[in-house]
Every structure is written in structure tokens, then in C-alpha cells.
KEFIKOL-591637 format. One record per residue: residue number from 1; residue in one letter; x, y, z of N, C-alpha, C, O in turn. Coordinates in Angstrom, 1 decimal. Example, Ala and Ser with C-alpha at 12.3 -4.5 7.8 and 13.67 -1.06 7.14 Angstrom:
2
- seq	type	n.c1	n.c2	n.c3	ca.c1	ca.c2	ca.c3	c.c1	c.c2	c.c3	o.c1	o.c2	o.c3
- 1	A	13.2	-5.7	7.8	12.3	-4.5	7.8	13.2	-3.3	7.8	14.2	-3.3	8.5
- 2	S	12.8	-2.2	7.1	13.7	-1.1	7.1	12.9	0.0	7.9	13.4	1.1	8.0
***
This chain:
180
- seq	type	n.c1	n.c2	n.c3	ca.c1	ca.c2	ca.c3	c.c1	c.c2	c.c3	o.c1	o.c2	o.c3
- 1	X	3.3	14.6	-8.8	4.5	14.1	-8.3	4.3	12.8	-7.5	3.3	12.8	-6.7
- 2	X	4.9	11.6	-7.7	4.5	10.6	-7.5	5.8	10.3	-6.0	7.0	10.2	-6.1
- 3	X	5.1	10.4	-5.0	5.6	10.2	-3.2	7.0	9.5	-3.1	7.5	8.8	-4.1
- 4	X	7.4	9.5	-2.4	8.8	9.3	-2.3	9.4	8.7	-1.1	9.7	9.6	-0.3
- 5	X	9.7	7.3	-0.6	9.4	6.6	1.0	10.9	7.4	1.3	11.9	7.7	0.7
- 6	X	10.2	7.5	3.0	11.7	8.3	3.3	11.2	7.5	4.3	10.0	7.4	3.8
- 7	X	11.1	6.7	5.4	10.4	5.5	6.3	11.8	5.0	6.7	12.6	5.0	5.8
- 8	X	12.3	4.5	8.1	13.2	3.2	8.1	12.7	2.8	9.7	12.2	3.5	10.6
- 9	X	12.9	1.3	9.6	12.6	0.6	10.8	14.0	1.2	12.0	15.1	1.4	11.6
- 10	X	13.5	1.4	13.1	14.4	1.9	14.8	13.6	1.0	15.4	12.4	0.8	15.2
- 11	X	14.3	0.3	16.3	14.2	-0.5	17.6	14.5	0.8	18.9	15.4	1.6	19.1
- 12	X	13.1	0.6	19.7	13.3	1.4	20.9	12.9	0.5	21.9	12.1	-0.4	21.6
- 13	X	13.3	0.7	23.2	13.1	-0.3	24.3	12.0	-0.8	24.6	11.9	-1.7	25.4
- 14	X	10.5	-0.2	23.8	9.6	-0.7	23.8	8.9	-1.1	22.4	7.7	-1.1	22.4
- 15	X	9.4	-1.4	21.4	9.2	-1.6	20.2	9.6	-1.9	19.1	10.7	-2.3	19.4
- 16	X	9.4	-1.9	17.7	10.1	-1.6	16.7	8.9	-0.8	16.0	7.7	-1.1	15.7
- 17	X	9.7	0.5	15.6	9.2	1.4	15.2	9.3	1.8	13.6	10.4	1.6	13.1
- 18	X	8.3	2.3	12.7	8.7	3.2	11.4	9.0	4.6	12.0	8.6	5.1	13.0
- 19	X	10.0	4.9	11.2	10.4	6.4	12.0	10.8	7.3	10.4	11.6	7.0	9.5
- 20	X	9.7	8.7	10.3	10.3	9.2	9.6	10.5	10.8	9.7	9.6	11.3	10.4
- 21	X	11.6	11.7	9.0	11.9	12.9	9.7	11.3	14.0	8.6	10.9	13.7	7.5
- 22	X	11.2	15.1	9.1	11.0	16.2	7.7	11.4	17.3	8.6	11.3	17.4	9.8
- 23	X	12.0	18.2	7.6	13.1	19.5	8.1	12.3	20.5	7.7	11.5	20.5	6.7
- 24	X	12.4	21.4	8.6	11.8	22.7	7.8	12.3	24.4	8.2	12.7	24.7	9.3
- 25	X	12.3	25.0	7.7	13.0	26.0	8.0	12.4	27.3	8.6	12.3	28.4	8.0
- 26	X	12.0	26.9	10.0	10.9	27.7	10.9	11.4	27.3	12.2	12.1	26.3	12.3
- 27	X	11.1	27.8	13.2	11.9	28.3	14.2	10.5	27.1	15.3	9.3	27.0	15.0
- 28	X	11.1	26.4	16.3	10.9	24.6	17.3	9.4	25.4	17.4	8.5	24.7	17.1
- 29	X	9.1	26.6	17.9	7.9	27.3	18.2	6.8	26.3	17.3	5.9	25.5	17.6
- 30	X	7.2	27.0	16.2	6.0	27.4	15.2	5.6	26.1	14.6	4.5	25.9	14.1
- 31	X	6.5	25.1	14.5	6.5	23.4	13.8	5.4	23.1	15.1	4.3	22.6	15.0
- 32	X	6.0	23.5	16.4	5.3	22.4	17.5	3.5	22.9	17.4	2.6	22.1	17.7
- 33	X	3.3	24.0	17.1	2.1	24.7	17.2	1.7	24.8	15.9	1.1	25.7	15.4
- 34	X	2.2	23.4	14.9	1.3	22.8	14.0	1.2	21.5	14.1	0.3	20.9	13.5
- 35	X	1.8	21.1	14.7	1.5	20.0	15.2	0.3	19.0	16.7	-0.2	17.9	17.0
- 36	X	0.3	20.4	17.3	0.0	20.3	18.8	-1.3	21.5	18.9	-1.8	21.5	20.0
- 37	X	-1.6	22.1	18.0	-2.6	23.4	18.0	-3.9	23.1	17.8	-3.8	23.5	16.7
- 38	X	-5.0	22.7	17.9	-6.7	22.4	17.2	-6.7	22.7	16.1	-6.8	21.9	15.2
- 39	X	-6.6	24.3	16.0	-7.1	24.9	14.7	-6.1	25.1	13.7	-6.5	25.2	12.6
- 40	X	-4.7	25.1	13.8	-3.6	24.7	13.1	-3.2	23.0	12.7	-2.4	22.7	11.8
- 41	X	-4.1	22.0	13.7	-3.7	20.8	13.2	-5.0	20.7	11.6	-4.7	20.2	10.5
- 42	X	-6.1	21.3	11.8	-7.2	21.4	10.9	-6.8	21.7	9.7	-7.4	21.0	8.8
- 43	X	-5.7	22.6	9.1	-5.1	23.0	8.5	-4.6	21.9	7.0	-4.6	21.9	5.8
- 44	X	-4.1	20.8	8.3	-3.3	19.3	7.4	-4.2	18.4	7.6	-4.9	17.8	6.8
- 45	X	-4.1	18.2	8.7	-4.2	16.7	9.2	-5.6	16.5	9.1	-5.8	15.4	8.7
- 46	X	-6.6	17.3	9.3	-7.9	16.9	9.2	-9.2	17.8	10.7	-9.2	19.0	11.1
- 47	X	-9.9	17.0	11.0	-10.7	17.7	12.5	-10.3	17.3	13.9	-10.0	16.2	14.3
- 48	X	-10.3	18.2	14.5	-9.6	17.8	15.8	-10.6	18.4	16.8	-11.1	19.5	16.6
- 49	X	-11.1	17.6	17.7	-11.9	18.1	18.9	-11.3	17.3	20.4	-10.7	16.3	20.7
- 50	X	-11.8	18.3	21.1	-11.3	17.7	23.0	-10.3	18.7	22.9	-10.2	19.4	21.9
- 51	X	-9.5	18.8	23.8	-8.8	19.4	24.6	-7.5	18.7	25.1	-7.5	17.6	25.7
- 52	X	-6.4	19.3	24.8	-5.3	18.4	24.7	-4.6	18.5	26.2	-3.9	17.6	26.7
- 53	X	-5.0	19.6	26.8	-4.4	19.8	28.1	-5.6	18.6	28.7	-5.1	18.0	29.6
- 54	X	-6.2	18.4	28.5	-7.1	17.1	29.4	-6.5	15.3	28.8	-7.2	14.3	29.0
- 55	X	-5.3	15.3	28.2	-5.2	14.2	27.5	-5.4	13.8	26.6	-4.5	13.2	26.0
- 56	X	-6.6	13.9	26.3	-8.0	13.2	25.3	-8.4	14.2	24.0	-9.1	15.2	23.8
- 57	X	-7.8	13.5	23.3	-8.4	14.4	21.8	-9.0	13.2	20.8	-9.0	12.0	20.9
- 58	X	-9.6	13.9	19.8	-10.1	12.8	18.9	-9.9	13.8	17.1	-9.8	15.0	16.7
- 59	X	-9.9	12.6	16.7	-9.0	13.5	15.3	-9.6	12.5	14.3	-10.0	11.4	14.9
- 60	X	-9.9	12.6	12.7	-10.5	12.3	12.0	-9.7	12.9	11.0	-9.5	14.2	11.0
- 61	X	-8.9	11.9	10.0	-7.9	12.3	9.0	-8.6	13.0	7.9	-9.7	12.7	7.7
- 62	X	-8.1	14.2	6.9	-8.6	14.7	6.3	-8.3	13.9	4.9	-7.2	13.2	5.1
- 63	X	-8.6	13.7	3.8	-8.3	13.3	2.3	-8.0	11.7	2.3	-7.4	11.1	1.4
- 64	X	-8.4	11.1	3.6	-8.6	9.9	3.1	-10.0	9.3	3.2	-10.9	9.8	3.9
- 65	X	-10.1	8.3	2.6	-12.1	8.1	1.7	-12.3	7.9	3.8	-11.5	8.0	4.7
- 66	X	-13.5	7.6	3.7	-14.2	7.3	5.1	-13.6	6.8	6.4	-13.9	5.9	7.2
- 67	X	-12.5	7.7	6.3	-11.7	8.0	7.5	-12.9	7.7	9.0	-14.2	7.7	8.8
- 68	X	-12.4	7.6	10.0	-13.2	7.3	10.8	-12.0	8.5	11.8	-11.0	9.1	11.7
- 69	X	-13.1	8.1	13.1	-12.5	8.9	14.2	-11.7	8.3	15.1	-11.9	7.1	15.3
- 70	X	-10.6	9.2	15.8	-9.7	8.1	16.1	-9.5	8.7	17.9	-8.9	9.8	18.1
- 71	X	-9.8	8.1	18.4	-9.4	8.6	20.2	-7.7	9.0	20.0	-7.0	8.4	19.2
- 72	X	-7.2	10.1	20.7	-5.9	10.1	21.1	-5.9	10.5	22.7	-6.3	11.3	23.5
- 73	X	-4.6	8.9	22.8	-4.7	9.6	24.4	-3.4	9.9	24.4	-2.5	9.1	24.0
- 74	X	-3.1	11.3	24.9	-1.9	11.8	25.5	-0.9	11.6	26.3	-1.0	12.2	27.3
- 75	X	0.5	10.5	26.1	0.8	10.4	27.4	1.9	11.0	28.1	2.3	10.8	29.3
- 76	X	2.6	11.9	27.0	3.8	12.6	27.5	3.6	14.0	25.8	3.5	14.0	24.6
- 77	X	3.5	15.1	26.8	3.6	16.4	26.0	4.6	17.4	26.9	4.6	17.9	28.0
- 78	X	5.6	17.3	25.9	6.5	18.3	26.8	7.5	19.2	24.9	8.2	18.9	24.0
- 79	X	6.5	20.6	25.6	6.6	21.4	24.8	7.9	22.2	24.3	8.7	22.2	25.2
- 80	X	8.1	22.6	23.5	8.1	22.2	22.1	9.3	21.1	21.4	10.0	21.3	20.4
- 81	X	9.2	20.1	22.1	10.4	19.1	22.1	9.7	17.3	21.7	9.7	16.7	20.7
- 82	X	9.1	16.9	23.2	8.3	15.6	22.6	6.8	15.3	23.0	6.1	16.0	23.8
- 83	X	6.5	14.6	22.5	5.3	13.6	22.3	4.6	12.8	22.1	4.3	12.8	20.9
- 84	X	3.9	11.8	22.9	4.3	10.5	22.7	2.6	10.1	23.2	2.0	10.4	24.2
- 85	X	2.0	9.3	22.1	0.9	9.0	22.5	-0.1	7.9	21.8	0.5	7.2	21.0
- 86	X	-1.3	7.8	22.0	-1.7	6.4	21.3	-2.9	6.3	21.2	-3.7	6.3	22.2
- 87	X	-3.2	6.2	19.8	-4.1	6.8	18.7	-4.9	5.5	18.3	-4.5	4.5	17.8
- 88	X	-6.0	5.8	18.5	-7.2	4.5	17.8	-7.7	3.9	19.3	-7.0	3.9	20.4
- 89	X	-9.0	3.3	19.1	-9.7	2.1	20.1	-9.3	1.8	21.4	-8.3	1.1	21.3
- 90	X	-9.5	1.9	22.3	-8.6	1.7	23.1	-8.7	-0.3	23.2	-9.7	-0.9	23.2
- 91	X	-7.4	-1.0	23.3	-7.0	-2.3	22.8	-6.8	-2.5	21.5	-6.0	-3.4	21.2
- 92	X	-7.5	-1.7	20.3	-6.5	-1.8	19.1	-5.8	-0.3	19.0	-5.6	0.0	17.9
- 93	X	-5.4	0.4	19.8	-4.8	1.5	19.9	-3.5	1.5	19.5	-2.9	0.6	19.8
- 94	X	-2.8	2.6	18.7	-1.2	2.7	18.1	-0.4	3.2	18.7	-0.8	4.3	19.1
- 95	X	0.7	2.9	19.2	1.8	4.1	19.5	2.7	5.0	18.6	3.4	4.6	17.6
- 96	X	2.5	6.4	19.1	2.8	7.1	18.4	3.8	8.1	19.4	3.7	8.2	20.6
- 97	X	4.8	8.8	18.4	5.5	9.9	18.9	6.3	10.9	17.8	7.1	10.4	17.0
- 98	X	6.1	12.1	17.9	6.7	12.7	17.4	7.8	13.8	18.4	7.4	14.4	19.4
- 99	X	9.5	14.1	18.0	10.3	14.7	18.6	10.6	15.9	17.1	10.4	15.8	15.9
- 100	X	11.4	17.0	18.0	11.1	18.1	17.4	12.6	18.0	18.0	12.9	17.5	19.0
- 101	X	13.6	18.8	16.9	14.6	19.4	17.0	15.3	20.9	16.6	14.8	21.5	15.6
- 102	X	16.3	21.4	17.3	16.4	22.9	16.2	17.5	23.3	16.3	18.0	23.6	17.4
- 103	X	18.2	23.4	14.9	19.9	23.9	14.8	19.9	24.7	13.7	18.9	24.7	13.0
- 104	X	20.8	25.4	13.5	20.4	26.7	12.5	19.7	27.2	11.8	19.9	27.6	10.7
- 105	X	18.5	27.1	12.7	17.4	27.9	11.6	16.4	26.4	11.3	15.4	26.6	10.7
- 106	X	16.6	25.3	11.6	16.2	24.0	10.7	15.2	23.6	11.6	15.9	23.4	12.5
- 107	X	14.1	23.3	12.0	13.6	22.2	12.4	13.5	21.0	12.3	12.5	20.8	11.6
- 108	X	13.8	19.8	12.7	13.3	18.5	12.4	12.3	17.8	12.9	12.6	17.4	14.0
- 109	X	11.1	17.6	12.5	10.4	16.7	13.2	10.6	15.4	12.8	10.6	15.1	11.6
- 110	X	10.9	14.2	14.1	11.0	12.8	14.1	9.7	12.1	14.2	9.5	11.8	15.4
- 111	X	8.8	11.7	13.4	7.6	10.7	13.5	7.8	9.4	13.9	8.6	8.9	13.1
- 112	X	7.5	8.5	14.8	7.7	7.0	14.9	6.2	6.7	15.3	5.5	7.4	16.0
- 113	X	6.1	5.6	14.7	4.9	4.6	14.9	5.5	3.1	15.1	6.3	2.4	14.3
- 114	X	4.9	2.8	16.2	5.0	1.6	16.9	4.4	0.5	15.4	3.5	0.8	14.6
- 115	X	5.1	-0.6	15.4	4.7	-1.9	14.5	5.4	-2.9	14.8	6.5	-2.9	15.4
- 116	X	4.5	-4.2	14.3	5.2	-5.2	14.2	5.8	-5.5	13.0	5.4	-4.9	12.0
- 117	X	6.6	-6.2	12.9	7.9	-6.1	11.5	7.2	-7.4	10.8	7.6	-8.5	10.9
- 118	X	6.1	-7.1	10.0	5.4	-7.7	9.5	5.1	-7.0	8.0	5.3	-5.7	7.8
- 119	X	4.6	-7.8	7.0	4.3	-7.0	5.8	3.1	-6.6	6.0	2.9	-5.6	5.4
- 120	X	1.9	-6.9	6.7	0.9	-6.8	6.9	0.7	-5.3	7.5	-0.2	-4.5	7.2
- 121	X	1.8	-4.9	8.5	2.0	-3.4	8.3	2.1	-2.3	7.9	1.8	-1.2	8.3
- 122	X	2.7	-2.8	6.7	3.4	-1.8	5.7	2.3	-0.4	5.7	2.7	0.8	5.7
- 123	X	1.0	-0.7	5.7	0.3	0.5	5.7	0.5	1.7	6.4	0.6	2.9	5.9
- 124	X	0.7	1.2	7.7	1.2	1.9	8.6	2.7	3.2	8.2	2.8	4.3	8.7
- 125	X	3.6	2.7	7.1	4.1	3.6	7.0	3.8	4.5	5.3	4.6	5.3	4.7
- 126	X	2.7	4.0	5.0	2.1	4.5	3.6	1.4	5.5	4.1	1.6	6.6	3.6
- 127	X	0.3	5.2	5.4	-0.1	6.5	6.0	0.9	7.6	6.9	0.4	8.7	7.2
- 128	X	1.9	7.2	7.3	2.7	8.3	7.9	3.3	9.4	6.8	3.4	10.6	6.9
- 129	X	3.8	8.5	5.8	4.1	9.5	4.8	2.9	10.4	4.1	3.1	11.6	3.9
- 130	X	1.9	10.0	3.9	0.9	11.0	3.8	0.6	12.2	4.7	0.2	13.3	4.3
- 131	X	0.7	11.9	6.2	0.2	12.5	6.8	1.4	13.7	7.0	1.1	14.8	7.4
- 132	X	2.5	13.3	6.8	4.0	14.1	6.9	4.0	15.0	5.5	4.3	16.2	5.5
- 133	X	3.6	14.5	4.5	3.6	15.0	3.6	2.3	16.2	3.6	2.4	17.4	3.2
- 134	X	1.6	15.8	3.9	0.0	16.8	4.6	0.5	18.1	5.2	0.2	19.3	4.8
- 135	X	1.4	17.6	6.5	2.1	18.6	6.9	3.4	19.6	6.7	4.0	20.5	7.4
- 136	X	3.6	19.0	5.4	4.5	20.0	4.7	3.8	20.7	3.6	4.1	21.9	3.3
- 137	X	2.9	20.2	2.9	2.2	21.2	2.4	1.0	21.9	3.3	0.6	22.9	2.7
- 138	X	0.6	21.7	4.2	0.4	22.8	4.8	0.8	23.9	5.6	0.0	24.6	6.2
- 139	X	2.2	24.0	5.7	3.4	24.6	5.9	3.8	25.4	4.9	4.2	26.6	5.0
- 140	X	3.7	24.7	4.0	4.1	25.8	3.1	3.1	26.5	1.7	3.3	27.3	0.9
- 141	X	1.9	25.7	2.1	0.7	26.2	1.0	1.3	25.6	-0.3	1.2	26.2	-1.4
- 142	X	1.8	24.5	0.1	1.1	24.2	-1.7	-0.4	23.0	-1.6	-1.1	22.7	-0.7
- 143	X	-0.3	22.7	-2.5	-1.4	21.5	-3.0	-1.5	20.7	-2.1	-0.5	20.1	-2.0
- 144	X	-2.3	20.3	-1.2	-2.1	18.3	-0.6	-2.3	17.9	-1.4	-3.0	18.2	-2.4
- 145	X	-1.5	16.7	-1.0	-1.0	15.3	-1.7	-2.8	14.6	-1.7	-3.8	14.9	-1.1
- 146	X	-2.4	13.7	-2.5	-3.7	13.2	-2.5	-4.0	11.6	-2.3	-3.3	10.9	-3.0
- 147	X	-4.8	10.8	-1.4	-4.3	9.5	-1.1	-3.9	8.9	-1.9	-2.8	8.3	-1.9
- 148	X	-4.9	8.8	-2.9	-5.0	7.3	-4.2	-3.3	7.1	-4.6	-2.9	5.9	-4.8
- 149	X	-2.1	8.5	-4.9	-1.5	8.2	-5.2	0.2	7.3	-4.2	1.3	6.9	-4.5
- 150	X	-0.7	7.5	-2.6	0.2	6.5	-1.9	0.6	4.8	-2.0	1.6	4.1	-2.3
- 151	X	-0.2	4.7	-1.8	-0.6	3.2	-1.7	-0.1	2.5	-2.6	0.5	1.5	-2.2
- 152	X	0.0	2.7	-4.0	0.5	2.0	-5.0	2.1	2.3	-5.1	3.0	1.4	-5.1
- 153	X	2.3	3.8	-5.0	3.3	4.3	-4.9	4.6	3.9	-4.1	5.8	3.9	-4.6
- 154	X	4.2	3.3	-2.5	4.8	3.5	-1.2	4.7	2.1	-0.7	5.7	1.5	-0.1
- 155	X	3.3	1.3	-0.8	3.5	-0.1	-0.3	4.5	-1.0	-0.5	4.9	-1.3	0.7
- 156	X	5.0	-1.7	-1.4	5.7	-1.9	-2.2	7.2	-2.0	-0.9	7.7	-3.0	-0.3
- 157	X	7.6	-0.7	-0.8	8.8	0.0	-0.3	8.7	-0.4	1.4	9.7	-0.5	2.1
- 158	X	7.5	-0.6	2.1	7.0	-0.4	3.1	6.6	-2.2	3.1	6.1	-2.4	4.2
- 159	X	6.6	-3.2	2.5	6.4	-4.6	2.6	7.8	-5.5	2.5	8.1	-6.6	2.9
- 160	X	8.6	-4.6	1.8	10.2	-5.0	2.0	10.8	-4.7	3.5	11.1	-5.6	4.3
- 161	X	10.9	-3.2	3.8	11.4	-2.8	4.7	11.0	-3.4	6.4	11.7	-3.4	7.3
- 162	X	9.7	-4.0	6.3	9.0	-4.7	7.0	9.7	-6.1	7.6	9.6	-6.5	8.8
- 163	X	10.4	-6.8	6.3	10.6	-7.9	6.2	12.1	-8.1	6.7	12.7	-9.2	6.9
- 164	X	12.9	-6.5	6.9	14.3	-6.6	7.6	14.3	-5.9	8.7	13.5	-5.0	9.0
- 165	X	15.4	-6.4	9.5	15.6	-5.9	11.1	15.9	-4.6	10.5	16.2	-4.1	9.4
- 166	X	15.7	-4.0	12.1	15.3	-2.9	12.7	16.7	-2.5	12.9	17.5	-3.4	13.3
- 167	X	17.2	-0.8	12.5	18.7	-0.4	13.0	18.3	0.0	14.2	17.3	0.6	14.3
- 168	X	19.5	-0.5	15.5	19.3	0.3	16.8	19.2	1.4	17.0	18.7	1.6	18.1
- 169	X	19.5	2.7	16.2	19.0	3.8	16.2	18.5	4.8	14.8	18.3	4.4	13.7
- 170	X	18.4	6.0	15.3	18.0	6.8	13.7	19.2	7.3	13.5	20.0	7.7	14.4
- 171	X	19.3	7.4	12.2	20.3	8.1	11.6	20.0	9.9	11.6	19.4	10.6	12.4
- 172	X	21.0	10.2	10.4	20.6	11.8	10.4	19.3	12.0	9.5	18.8	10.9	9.2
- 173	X	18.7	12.7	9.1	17.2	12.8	8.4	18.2	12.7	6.9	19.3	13.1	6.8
- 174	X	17.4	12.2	5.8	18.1	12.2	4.7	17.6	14.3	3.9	16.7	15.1	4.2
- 175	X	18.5	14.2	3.2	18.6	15.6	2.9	17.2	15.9	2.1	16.6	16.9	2.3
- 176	X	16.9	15.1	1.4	15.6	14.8	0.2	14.4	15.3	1.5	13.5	16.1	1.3
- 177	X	14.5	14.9	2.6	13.6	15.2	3.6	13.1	17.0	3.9	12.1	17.3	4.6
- 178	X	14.3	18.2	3.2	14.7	18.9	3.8	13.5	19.9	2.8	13.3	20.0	1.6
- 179	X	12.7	20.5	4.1	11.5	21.6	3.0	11.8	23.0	3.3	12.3	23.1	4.4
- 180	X	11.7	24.1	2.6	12.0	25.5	3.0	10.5	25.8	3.1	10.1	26.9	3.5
***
């Protein structure tokens, strides 16, 4: 199955962000405690060590070639709702946040990553969709996705979108987003 950009640029008061959503049909608990868990993030995302109640975690992506380790410092965890924090080196470090929503039965998680509206970026949202997509198949046990097929797939989509302003806010998650 060849990946599919669901990515759009949001302007927030401190940035301009890639923001993207994925729905799932599991109750705000159970999404936030795959997202926020050690041994449940291991699952998708890759190795997780440190201790999240101390701030400081360090995470190492799974399924991409010589992934390196990445500091995360924690700067707002408020359970099972937001998160907001910043990932890599400290001075080349990213901003990151993910928000959690829940109406009939649905979850949404909202991903944003801080960028500059540059094509030079674009990566940045070739890897979010991987790692979103990581977390829907490990949600639901099928296959992970596999890198080689992003990048060719998704850049492209992600060097355009780069190149136009930012909408003031997010819309609703597109339905194509929506996983059981």
C-alpha cells in the first residue's frame, strides 16, 4: 500500500506547525497509554528509556536505517488530553505536541510538529506520517509500514505544502484518517 499525506500547515502563537490527526475507535484512556506508556510506546514507535514522570525520556525510532537517539524533554503532560514537548539535541531540538480527543466512541489524536515553511522541511512531515502510521498499525496489529516506501511517496506532497501559508487553524480530521 503506497502511504497517503494527510499533513496540513496551522499557524499557532508560537509557530507554524505540520499537524496531522488519526481517529480510532478506542476509548481517550487507552490511545493516551500508547502514546505516553514505555512498554506500549516499544510496541510502534521504537525504544524508550528514562522516566517520563522526571521529564526526560530518550527514544530511538524503530524501522528507520540508523536511527539515532533522541532526548525528549517534557514540557506539559496533562493526562489523557495534551502534550507538548521537544525532541532531539538540546539547540537543535523540535517542538512537538500531540492532543487527544473523544466523542462517540472515536478518538482523535492531533500530531503537530513545529517547522519552518521551507521545502528543506518537508521531511519532517514524511516522518510524522510514518510514525502515525506506526501507530495505527500497532493499534491494530497489522504489518508496519515500512520506511523506503515514504520518502518517495510523501516528499513530493510535503515540499509543496511547505511552499504555502499556514491556515489559522485545524480543520476537522479528514475521514480517510478514520481507523477501527
Amino acid at each position: 500500500m503506497t502511504p497517503q499525506p494527510t499533513g496540513r500547515l496551522v499557524r499557532h502563537s508560537d509557530g507554524v506547525y505540520i499537524v496531522l490527526d488519526r481517529v480510532f475507535l478506542s476509548p481517550i484512556d487507552d490511545v493516551w497509554g500508547s502514546l505516553t506508556r514505555p512498554y506500549r510506546l516499544h510496541r510502534w514507535l521504537g525504544e524508550c528509556t528514562g522516566e517520563p514522570r522526571t521529564g526526560a525520556v530518550r527514544i530511538r525510532k524503530a524501522g528507520i536505517p540508523d536511527a539515532q537517539w533522541d532526548d525528549v524533554a517534557v514540557l506539559q503532560c496533562d493526562s489523557p488530553h495534551r502534550f507538548r514537548g521537544e525532541i532531539g539535541p538540546s539547540g537543535a531540538s523540535r517542538r512537538v505536541y500531540f492532543h487527544l480527543s473523544h466523542a462517540s466512541s472515536y478518538t482523535t489524536v492531533t500530531f503537530g510538529e513545529r517547522v519552518k515553511p521551507l521545502a528543506t522541511e518537508a521531511g519532517v512531515g514524511v516522518l510524522a506520517e510514518y510514525v502515525l502510521d506506526r501507530l495505527v498499525a500497532g493499534r491494530t496489529k497489522h504489518a508496519m509500514p515500512t520506511w523506503d516506501a515514504y520518502t518517495a511517496a510523501l516528499l513530493p506532497y510535503y515540499e509543496k505544502l511547505l511552499r504555502e501559508p499556514p491556515i489559522p487553524r485545524a480543520p476537522a480530521p479528514a475521514a480517510s484518517a478514520l481507523v477501527e
